[in-house]
DRENTORKOL-3810 file (N, C-alpha, C; in nm, 4 decimals):
REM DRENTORKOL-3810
@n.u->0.0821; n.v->-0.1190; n.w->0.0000; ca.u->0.0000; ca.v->0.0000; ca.w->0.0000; c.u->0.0865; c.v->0.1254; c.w->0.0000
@n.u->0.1864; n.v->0.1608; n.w->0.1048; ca.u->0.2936; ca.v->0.2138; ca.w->0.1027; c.u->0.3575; c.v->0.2558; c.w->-0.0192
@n.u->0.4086; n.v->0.1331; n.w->-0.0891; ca.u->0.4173; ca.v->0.1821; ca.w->-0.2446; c.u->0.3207; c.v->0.2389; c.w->-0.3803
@n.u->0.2220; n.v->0.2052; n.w->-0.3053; ca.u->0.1047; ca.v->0.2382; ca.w->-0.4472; c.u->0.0912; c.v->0.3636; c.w->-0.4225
@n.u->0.0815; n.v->0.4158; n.w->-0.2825; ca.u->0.0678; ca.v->0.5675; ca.w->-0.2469; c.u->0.2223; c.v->0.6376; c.w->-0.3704
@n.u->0.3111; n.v->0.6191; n.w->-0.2758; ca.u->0.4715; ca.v->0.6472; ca.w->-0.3184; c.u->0.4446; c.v->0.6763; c.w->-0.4936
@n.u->0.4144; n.v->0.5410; n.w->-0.5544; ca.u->0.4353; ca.v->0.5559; ca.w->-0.6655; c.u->0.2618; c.v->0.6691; c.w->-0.7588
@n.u->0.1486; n.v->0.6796; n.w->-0.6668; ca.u->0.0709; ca.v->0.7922; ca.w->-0.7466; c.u->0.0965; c.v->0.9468; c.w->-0.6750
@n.u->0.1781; n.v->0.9236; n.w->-0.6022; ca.u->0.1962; ca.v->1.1041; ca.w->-0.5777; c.u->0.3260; c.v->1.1188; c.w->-0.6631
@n.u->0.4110; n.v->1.0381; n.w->-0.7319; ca.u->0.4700; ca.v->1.0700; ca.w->-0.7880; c.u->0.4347; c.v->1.0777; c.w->-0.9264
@n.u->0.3435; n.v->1.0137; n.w->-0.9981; ca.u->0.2990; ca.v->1.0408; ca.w->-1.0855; c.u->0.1973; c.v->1.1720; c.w->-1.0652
@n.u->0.1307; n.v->1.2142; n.w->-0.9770; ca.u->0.0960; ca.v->1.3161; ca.w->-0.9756; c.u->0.1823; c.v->1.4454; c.w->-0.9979
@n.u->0.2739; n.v->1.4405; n.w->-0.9198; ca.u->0.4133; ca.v->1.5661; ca.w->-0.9261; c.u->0.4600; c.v->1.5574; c.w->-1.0394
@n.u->0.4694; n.v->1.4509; n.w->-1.1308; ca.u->0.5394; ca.v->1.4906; ca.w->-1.2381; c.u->0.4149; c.v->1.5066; c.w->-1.3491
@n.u->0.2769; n.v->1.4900; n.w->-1.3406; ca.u->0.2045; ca.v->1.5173; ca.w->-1.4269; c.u->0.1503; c.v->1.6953; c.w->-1.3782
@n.u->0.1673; n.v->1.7426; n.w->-1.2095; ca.u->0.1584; ca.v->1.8633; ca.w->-1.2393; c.u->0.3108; c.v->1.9401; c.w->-1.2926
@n.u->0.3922; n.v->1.8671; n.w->-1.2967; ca.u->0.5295; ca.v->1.9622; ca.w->-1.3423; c.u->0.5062; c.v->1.9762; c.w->-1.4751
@n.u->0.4396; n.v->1.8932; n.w->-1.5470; ca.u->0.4401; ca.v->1.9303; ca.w->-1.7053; c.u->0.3213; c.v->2.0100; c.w->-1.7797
@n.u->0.2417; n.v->2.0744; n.w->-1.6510; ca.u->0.1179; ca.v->2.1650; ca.w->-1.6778; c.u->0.1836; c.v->2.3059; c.w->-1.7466
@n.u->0.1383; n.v->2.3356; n.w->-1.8557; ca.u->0.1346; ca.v->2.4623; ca.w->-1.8942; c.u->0.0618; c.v->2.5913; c.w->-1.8064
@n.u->0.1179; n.v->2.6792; n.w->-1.7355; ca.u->0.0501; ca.v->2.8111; ca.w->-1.6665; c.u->0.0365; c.v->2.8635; c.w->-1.7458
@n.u->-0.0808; n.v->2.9724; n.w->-1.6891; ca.u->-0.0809; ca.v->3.0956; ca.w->-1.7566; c.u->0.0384; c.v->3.2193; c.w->-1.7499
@n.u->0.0918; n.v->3.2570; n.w->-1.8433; ca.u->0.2056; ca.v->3.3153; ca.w->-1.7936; c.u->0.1523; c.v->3.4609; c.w->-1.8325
@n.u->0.2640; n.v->3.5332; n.w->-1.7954; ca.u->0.2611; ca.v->3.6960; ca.w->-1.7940; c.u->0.1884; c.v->3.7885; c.w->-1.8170
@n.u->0.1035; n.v->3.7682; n.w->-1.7365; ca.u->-0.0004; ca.v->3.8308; ca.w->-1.7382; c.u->-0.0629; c.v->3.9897; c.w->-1.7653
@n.u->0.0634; n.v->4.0583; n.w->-1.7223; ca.u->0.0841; ca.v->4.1775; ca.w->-1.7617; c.u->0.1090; c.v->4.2344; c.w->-1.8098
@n.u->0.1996; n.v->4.0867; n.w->-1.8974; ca.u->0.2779; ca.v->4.1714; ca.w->-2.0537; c.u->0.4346; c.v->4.2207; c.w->-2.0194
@n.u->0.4986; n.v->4.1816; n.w->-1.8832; ca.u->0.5934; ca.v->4.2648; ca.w->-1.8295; c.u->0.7162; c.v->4.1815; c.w->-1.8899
@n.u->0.7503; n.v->4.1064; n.w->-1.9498; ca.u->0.8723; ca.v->4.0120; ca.w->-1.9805; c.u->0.8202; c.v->4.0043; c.w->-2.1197
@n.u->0.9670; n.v->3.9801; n.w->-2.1837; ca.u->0.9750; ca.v->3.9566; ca.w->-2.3142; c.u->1.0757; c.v->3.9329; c.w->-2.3583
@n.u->1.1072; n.v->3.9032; n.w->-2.5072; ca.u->1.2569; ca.v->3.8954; ca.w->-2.6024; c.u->1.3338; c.v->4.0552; c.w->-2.5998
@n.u->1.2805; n.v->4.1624; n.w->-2.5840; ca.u->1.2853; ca.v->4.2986; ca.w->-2.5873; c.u->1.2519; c.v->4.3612; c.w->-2.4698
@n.u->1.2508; n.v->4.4616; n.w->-2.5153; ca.u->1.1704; ca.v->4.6053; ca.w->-2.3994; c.u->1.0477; c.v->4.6503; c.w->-2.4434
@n.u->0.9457; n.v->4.6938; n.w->-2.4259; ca.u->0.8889; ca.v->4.7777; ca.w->-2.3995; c.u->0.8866; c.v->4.8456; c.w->-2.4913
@n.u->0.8047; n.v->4.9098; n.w->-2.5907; ca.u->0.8206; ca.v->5.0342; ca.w->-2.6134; c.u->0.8338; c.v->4.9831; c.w->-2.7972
@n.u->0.7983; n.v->4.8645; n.w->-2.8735; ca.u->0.8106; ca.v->4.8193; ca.w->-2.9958; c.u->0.6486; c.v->4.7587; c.w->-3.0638
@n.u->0.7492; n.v->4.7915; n.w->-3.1944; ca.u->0.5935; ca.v->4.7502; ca.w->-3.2504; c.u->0.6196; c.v->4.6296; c.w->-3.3336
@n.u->0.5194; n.v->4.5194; n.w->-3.3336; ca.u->0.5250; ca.v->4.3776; ca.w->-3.3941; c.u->0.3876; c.v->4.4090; c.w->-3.4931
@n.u->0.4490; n.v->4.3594; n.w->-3.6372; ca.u->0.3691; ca.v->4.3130; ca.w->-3.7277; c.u->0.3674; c.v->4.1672; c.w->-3.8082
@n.u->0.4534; n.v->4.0760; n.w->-3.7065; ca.u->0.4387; ca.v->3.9591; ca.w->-3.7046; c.u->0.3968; c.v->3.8773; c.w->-3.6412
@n.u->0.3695; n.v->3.7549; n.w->-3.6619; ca.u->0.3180; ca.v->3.6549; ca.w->-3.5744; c.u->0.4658; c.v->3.5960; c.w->-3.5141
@n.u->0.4884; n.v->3.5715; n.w->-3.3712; ca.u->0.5510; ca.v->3.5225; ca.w->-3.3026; c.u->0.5439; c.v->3.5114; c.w->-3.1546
@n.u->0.6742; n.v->3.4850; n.w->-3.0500; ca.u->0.6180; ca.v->3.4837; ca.w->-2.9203; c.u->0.7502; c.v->3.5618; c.w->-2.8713
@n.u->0.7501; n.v->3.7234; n.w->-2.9202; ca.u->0.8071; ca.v->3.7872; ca.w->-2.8580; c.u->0.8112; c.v->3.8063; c.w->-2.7222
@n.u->0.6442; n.v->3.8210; n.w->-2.7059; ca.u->0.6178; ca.v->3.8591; ca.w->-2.5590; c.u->0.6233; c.v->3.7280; c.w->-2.4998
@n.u->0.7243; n.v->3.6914; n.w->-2.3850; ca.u->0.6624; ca.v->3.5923; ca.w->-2.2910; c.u->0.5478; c.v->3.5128; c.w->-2.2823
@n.u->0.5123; n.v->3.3734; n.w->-2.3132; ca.u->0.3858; ca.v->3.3490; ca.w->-2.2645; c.u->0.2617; c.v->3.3488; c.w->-2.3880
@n.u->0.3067; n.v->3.4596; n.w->-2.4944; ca.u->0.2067; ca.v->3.5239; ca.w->-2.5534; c.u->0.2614; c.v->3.5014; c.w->-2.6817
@n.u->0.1321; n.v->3.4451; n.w->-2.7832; ca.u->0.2019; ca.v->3.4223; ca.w->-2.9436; c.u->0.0729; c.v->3.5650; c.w->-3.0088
@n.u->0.1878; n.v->3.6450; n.w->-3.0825; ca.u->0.1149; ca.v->3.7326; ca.w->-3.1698; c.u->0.0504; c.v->3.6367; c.w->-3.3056
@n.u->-0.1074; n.v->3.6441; n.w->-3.2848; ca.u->-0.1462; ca.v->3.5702; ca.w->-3.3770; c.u->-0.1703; c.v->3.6373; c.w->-3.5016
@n.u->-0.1957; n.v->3.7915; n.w->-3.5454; ca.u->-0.2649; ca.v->3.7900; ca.w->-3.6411; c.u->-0.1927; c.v->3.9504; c.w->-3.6423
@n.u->-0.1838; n.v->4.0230; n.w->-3.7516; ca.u->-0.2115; ca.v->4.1660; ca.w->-3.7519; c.u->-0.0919; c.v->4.2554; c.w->-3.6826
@n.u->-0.1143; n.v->4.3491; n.w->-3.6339; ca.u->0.0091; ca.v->4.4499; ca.w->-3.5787; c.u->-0.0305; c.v->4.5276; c.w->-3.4223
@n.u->0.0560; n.v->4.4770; n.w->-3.3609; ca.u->0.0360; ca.v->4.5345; ca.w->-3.2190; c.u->0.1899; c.v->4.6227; c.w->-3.2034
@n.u->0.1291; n.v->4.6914; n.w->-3.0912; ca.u->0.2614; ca.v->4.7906; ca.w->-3.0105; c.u->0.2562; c.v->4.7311; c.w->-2.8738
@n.u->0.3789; n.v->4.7170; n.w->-2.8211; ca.u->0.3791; ca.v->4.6716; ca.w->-2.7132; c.u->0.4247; c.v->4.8230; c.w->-2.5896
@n.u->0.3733; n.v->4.8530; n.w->-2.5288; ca.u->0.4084; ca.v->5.0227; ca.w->-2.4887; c.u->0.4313; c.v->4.9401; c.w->-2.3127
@n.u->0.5342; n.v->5.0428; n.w->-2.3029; ca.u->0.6436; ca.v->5.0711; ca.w->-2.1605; c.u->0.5474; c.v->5.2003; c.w->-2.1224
@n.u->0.5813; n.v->5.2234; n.w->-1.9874; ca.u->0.5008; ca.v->5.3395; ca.w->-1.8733; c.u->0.5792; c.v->5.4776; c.w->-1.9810
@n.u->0.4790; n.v->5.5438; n.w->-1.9444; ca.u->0.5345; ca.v->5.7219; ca.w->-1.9986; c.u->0.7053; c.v->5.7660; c.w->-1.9366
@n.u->0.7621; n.v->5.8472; n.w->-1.9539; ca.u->0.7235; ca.v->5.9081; ca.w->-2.0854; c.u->0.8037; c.v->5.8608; c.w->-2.1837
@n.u->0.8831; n.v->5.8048; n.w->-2.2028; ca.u->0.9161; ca.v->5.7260; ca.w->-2.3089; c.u->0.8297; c.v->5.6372; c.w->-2.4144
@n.u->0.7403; n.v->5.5845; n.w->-2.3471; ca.u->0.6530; ca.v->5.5511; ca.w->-2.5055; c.u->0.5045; c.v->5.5529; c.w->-2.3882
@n.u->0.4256; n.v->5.4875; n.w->-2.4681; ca.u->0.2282; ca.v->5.4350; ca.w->-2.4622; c.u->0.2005; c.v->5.5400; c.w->-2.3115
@n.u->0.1296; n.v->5.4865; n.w->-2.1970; ca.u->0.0661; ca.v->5.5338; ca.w->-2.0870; c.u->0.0445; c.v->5.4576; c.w->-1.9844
@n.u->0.0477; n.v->5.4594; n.w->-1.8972; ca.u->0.0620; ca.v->5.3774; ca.w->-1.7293; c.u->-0.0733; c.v->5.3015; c.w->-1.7965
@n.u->0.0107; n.v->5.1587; n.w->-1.7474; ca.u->-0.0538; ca.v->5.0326; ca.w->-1.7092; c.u->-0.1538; c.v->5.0942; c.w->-1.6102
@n.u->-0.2497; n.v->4.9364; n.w->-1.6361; ca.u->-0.3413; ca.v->4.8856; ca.w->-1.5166; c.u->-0.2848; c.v->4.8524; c.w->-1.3745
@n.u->-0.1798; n.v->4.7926; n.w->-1.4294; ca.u->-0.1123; ca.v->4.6456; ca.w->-1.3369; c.u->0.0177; c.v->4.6440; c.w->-1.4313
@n.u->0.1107; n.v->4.6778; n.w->-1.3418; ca.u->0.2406; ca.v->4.6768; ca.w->-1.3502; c.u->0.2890; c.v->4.7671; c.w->-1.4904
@n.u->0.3989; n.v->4.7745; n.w->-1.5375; ca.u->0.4708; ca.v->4.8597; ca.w->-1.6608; c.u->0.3920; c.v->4.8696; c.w->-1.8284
@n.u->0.3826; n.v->4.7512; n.w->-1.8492; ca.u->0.3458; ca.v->4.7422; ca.w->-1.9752; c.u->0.2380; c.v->4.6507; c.w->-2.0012
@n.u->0.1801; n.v->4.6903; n.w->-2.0942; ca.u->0.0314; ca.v->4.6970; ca.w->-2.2180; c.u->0.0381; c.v->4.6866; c.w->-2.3309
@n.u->-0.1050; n.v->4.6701; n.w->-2.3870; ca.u->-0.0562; ca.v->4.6273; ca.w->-2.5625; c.u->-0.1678; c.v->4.7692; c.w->-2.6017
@n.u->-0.1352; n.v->4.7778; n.w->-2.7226; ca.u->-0.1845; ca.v->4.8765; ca.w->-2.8042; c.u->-0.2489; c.v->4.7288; c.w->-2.9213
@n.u->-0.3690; n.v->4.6942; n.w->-2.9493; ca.u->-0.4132; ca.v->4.5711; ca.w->-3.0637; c.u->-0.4007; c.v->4.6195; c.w->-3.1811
@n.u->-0.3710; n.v->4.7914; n.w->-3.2102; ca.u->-0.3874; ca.v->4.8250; ca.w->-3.3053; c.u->-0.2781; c.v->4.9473; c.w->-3.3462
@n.u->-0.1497; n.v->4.8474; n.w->-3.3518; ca.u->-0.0282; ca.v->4.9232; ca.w->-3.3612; c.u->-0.0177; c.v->5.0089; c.w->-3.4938
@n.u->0.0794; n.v->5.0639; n.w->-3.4905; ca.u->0.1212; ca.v->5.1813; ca.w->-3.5085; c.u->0.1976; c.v->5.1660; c.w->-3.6608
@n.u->0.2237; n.v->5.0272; n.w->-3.6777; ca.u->0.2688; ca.v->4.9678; ca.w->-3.8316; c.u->0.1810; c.v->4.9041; c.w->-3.9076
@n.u->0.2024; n.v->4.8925; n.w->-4.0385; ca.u->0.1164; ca.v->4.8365; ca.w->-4.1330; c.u->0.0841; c.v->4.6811; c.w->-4.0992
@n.u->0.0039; n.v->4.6169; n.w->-4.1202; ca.u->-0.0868; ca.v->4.4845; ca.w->-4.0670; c.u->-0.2374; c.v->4.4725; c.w->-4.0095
@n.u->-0.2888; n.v->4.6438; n.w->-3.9962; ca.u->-0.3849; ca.v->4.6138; ca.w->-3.9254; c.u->-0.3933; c.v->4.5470; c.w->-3.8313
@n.u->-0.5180; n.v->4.5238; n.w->-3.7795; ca.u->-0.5777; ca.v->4.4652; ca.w->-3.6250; c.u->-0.4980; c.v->4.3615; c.w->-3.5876
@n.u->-0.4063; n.v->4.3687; n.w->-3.4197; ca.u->-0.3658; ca.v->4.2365; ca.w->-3.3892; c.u->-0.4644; c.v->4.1941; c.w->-3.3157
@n.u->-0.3818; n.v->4.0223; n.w->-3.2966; ca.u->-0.4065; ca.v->3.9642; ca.w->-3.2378; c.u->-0.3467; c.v->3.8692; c.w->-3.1039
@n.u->-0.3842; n.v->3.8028; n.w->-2.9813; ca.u->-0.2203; ca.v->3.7594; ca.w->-2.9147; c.u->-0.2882; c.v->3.6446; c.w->-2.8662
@n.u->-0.2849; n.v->3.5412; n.w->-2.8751; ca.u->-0.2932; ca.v->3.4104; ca.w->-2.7960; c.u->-0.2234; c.v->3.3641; c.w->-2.7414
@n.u->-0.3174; n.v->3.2643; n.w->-2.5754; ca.u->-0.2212; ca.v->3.2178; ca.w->-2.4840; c.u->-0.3127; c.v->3.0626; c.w->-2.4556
@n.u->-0.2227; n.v->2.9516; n.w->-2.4368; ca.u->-0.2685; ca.v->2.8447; ca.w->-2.4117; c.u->-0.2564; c.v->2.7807; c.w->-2.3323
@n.u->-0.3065; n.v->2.7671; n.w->-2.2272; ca.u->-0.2506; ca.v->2.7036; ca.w->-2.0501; c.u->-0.3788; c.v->2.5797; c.w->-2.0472
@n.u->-0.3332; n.v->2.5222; n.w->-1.9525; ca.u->-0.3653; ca.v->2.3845; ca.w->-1.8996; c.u->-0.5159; c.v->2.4303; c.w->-1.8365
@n.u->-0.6037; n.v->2.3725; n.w->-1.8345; ca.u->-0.6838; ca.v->2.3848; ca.w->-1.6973; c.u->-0.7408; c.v->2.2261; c.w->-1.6221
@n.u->-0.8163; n.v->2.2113; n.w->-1.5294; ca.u->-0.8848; ca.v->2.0629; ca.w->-1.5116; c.u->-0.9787; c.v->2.0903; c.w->-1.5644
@n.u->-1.0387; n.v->2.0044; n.w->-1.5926; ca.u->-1.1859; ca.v->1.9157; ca.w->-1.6244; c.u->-1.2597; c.v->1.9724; c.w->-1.5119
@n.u->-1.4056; n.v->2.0365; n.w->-1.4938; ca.u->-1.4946; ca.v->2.0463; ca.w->-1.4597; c.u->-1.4634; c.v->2.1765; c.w->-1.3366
@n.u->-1.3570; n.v->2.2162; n.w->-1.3549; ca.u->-1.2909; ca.v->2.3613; ca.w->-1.2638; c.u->-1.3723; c.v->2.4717; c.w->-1.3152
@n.u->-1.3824; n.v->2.5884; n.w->-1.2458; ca.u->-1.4593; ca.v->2.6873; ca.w->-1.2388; c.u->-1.3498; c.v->2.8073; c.w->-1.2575
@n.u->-1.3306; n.v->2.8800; n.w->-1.4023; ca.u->-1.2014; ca.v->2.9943; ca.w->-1.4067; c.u->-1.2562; c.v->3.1133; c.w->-1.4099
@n.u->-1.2182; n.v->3.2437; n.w->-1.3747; ca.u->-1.2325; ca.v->3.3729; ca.w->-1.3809; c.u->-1.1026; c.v->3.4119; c.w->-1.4703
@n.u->-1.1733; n.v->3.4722; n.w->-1.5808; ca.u->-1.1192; ca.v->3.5439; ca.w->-1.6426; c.u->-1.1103; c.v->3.6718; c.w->-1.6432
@n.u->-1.0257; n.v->3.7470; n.w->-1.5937; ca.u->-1.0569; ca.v->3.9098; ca.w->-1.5968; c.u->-0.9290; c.v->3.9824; c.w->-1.6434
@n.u->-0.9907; n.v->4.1139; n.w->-1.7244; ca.u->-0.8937; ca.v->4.1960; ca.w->-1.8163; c.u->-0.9272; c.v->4.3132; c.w->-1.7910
@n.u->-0.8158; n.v->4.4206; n.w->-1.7840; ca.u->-0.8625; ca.v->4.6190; ca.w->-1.7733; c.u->-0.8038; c.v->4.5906; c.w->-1.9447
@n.u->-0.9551; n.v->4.6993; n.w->-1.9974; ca.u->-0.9053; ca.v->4.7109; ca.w->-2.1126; c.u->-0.9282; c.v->4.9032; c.w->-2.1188
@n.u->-0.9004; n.v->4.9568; n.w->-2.2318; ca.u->-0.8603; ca.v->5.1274; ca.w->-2.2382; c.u->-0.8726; c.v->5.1546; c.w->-2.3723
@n.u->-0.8873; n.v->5.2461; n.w->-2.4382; ca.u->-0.8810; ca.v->5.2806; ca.w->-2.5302; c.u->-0.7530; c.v->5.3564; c.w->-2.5893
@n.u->-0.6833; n.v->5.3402; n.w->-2.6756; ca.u->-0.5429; ca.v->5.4490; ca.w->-2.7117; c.u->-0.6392; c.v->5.5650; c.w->-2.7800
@n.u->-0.6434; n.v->5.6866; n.w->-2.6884; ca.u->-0.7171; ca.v->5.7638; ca.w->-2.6832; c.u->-0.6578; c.v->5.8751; c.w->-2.7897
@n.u->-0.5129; n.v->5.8288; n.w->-2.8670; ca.u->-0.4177; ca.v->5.9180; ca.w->-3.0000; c.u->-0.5190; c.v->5.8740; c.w->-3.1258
@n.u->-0.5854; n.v->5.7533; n.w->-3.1492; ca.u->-0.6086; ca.v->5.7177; ca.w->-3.2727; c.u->-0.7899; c.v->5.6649; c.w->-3.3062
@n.u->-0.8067; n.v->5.6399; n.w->-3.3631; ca.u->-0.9793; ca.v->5.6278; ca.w->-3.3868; c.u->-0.9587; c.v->5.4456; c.w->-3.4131
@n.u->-1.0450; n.v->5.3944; n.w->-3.3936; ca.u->-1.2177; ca.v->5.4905; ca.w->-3.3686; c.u->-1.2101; c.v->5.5478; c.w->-3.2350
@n.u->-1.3367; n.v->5.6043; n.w->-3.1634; ca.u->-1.3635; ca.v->5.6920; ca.w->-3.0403; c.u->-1.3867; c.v->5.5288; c.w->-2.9646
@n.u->-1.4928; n.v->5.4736; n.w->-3.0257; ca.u->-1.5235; ca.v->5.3173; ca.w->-2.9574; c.u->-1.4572; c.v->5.2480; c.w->-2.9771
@n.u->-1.3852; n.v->5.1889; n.w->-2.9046; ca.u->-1.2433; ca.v->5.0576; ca.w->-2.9449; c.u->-1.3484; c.v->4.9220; c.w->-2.8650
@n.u->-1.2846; n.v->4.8216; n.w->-3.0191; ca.u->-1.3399; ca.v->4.6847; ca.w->-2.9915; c.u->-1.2820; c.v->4.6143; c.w->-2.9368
@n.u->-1.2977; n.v->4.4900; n.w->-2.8979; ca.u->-1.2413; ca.v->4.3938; ca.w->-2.8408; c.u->-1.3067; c.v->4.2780; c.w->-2.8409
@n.u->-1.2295; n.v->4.1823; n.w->-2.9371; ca.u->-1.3388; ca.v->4.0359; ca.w->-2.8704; c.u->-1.2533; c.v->3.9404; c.w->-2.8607
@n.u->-1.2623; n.v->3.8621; n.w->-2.7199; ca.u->-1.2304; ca.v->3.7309; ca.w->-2.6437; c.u->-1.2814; c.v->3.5936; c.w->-2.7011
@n.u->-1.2018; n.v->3.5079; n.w->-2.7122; ca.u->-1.2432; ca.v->3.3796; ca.w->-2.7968; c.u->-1.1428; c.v->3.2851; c.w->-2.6823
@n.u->-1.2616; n.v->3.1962; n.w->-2.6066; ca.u->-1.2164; ca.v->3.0885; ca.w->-2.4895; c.u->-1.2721; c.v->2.9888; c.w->-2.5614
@n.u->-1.2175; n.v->2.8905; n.w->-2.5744; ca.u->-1.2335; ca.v->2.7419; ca.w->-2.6613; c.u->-1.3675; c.v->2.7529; c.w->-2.7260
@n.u->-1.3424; n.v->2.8616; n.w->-2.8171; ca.u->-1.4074; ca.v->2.8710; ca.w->-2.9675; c.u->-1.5731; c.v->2.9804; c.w->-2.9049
@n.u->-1.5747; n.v->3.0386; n.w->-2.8127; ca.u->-1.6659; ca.v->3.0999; ca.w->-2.7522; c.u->-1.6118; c.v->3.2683; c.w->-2.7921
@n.u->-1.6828; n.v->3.2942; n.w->-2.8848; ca.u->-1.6166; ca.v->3.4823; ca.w->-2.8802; c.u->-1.7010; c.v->3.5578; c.w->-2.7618
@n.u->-1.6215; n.v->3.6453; n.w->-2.7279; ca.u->-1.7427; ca.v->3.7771; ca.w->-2.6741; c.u->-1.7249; c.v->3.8783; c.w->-2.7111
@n.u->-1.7804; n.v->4.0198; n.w->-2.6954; ca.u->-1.7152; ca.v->4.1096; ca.w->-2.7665; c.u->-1.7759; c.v->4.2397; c.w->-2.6517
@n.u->-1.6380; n.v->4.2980; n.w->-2.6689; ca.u->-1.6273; ca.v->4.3857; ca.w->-2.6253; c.u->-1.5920; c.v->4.5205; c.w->-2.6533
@n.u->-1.6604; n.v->4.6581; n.w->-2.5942; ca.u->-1.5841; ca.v->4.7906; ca.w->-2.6050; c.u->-1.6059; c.v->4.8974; c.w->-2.5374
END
């Protein structure tokens, strides 16, 4: 019995060591600094794959964008280079039948139009939309 324990908490520890988190939540880590604009798809930012279109990634004033929510840096979805509208996906682990809160401060870049800025969230194929 001793061993059957032994041997499923160890399969437990190593099946939570290989869980994907949600990472960086704030946008604060990356390949770079702060303060650039992506019109490619990649995973500059920590955590985060630019899926679609052209984002700015903006650092606290006054050097580039405007004070975060939560901590230094923010995205602009609708950077400042040719690509039009980005996009950024993130893919983490969850359990089976768990209960998640998702929550986001979103803002408008109050330099460029439209006056109403959109936003829509897509959780395993569920959009919402926001502005």
């Amino acid at each position: 019995m001793v061993r059957l324990l032994t041997a499923l908490a160890v399969v437990m520890v190593a099946s939570l060591a290989t869980a994907a988190p949600f990472q960086n939540g704030s946008f604060e880590s990356g390949a770079v600094s702060p303060c650039n604009t992506f019109n490619q798809t990649g995973t500059v930012i920590t955590g985060w794959t630019i899926s679609i279109g052209n984002i700015d990634w903006e650092g606290p004033p006054p050097s580039c964008g405007w004070q975060a929510s939560d901590g230094k840096a923010s995205l602009d979805l609708v950077g400042s280079g040719a690509g039009g509208i980005g996009g950024i996906q993130q893919t983490f682990d969850t359990v089976p039948g768990t209960t998640y809160q998702v929550s986001f401060d979103m803002a408008g870049n109050f330099g460029a139009p439209p006056v109403i800025k959109p936003l829509d969230v897509t959780i395993n194929g569920v959009t919402t939309h926001y502005t």
